[in-house]
N, C-alpha and C positions, 0 to 999 in steps of 0.2 A: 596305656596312657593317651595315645591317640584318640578313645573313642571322647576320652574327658578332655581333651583340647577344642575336640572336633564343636561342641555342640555348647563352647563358651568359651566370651573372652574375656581375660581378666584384666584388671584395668592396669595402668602401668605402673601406680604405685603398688600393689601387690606383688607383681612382678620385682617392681626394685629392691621390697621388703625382703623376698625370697633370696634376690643377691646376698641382701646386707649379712641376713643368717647363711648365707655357705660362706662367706666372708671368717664371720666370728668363728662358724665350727671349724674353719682347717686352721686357725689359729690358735683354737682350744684345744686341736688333737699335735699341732706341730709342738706347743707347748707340752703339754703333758708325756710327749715321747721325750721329748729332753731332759724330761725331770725324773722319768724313769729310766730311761736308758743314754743318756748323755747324748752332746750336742752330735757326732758323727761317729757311731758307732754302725756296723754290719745290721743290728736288728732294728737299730732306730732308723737306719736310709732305708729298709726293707720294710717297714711299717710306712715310711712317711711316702714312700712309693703306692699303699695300696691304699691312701685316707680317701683320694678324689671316687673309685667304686663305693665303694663305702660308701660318703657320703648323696652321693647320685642314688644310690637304695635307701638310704634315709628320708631322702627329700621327697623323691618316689612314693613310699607311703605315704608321707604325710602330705603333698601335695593331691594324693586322692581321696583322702579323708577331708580335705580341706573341701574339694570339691563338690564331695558327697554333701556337705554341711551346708556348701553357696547355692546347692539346689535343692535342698529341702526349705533354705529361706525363703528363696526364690517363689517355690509353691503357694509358700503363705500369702504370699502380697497378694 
């Protein structure tokens, strides 16, 4: 991910953008563990423990595919 930092920068509302969605996903998965597994149970504190990896490899792909996509625009101009 280094080498797609390296060779662009992205503006700071994109950046914010990217916040706002880890934002919503750890509140879409703290929810959903509660609804499956109630509010402090052993598997729900053991799930909500592992949501921040998770999502760090979520964003990961999709912040490179993202990237793949700003430099192929890029090209065209």
């Amino acid at each position: 991910m280094n080498a797609i930092a390296s060779d662009t920068t992205l503006p700071p509302a994109t950046i914010k953008a990217v916040c706002k969605q880890m934002a919503k996903a750890i509140k879409n998965i703290d929810a959903a563990i509660s609804e499956v597994y109630g509010g402090d149970s052993p598997t729900a504190n053991t799930l909500r423990s592992a949501r921040l990896p998770l999502i760090v490899y979520i964003l990961a792909h999709g912040y490179e595919l993202e990237m793949n996509t700003y430099r192929l625009l890029r090209a065209q101009e």
